[in-house]
Steps between C-alpha positions, in 0.01 A plus 500: 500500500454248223291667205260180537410614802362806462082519303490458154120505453546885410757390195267195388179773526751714262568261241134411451369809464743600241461194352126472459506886411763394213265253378173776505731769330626258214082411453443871494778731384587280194186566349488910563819511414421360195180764473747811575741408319319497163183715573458818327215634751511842567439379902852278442711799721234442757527162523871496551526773725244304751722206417804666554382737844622185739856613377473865671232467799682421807337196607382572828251728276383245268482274787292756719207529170540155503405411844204770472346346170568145674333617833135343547393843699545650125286383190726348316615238786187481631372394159807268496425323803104479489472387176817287436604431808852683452688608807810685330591722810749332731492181316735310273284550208465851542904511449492310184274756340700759657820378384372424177369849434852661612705265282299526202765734297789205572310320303344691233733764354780179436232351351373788311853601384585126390192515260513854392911370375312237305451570097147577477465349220516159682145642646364583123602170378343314770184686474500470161491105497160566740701418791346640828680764757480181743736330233694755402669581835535170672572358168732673277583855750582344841739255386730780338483687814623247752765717639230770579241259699803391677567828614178601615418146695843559722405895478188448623589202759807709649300808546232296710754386699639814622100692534491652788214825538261299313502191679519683856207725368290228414588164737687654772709273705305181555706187553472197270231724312666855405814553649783463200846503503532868454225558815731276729810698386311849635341280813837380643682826425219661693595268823848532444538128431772556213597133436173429416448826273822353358422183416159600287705787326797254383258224396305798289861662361625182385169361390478894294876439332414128393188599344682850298777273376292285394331733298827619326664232500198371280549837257801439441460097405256646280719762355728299379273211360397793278860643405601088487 
């Protein structure tokens, strides 16, 4: 059977949510990143362990809390969905969020590490011209760390792409709406229909390999632009 022929909605679904959950994790892990790495509050361990607690839950259990703080017949989603109009259970945008709060540490502790390698002093010097914190990272930190916000976008993108607890937790297995690649994989194996499970794992290992070497590959360019 010719791969064209079999659905690719659950692949396209795939790519757009990690995509779009890229996007929300560059807006919001550069900037704590940039507040752990250099903050000397006594709550910093705090802070990272919450950011850091997606990397040892299993994910059906962070998707399970999830889909009771989402669920309108508790507060929280109730308040979501009366007041802004939020439907995060079984819905696409309740897997962004989802996804976004399980990849966080992709993006943040590359990030965090790239700064924290950084001289401090290029912090001092910038604060000392009266330069803001807005202007010292996007200006003068994030361009020396380049390698390290390439890292966490593909980090954060490839780990999206293979979600699986969290995304069944919180969208199920709607067609067109929820049902990703990794949900078809577990569907078809379910009904025996191998090819099919197949097809959506190949297109998901090869897709995973291109996007690793990538990352490397872009390491080591930058490796030896330094040593060069």
């Amino acid at each position: 059977m010719s791969w064209l022929a079999y659905d690719w909605q659950p692949l396209w679904l795939t790519l757009r949510l990690a995509a779009l959950t890229t996007v929300i994790l560059l807006l919001l892990g550069i900037p704590l990143a940039y507040r752990l790495a250099f903050s000397h509050s006594r709550l910093k361990p705090l802070w990272e362990t919450l950011v850091s607690m997606p990397l040892v839950l299993p994910p059906s259990v962070l998707g399970f809390y999830l889909l009771l703080a989402f669920s309108p017949q508790h507060a929280f989603g109730l308040w979501l969905e009366q007041w802004l109009h939020l439907k995060l259970v079984f819905s696409f945008a309740g897997l962004v969020l989802g996804s976004v709060i399980f990849s966080l540490p992709f993006m943040v502790h590359p990030v965090q590490s790239g700064l924290q390698n950084l001289p401090f002093a290029l912090v001092e010097a910038s604060r000392s011209l009266g330069k803001s914190d807005f202007f010292t990272l996007f200006h003068i930190l994030l361009p020396n760390i380049k390698s390290a916000l390439l890292t966490g976008a593909v980090l954060s993108f490839a780990h999206t792409i293979g979600e699986f607890g969290v995304v069944l937790m919180i969208g199920g297995n709607i067609p067109g709406l929820t049902r990703v690649a990794s949900i078809a994989i577990y569907d078809e194996v379910e009904s025996l229909n191998y090819a099919a499970a197949h097809f959506y794992a190949a297109v998901l290992f090869i897709l995973s390999f291109a996007i690793l070497l990538t990352v490397y590959l872009g390491k080591r360019k930058a490796l030896n632009s330094v040593l060069s």
